[in-house]
N, C-alpha and C positions, 0 to 999 in steps of 0.2 A: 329821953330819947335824943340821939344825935346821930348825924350824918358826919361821916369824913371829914375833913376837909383836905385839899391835895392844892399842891401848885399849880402854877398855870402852864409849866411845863410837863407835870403828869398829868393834868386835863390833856393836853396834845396827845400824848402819846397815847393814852385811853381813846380818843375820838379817834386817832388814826389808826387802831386796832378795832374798831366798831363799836364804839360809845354813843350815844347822842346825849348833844348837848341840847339841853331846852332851859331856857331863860325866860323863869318864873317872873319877871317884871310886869310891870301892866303897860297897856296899848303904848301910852303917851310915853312912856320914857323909852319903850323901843324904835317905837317909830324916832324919838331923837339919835338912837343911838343902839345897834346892835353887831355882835360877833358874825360876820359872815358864816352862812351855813348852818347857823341854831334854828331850833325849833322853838314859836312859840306856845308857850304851855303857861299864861297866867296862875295865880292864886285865886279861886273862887269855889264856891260851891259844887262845880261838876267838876273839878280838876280831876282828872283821871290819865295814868301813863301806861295803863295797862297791855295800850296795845305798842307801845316801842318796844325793838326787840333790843337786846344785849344790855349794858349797863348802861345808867341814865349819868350826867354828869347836870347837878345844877344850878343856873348862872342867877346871881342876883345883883346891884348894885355894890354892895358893901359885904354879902354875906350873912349878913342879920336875918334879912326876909329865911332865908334857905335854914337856919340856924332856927330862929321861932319857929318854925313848921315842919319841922324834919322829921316827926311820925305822922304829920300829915301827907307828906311827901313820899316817906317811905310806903304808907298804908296806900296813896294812888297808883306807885307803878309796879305795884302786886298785882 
């Protein structure tokens, strides 16, 4: 299983047509550092997206986290 991947110019244009973005990182590296406006939605045992509505775009450091987990991911915002 895989998810997308898209630039950070069609990330933009997706969130300004009604995307959310949620940025799967844990506490500590957002609170060092996050995109204004994302939602946080860590990796863990309840992760669930179920209730965001339109398409989800999602942020991870490097890509990796988003990439290892992407039927995990897809199967939460079902």
């Amino acid at each position: 299983m895989s998810l997308p991947s898209i630039s950070p110019q069609d990330a933009k244009k997706l969130i300004d047509q009604g995307a959310t973005l949620v940025d799967i990182r844990g506490a500590d590296e957002r609170a060092r550092e996050h995109i204004p406006g994302s939602q946080h939605g860590p990796l863990g045992p309840a992760t669930n997206f179920a209730g965001v509505k339109g398409p989800i775009v999602f942020h991870c450091r490097s890509g990796m986290r988003t990439a290892n987990n992407a039927g995990r991911l897809k199967d939460a915002a079902q």
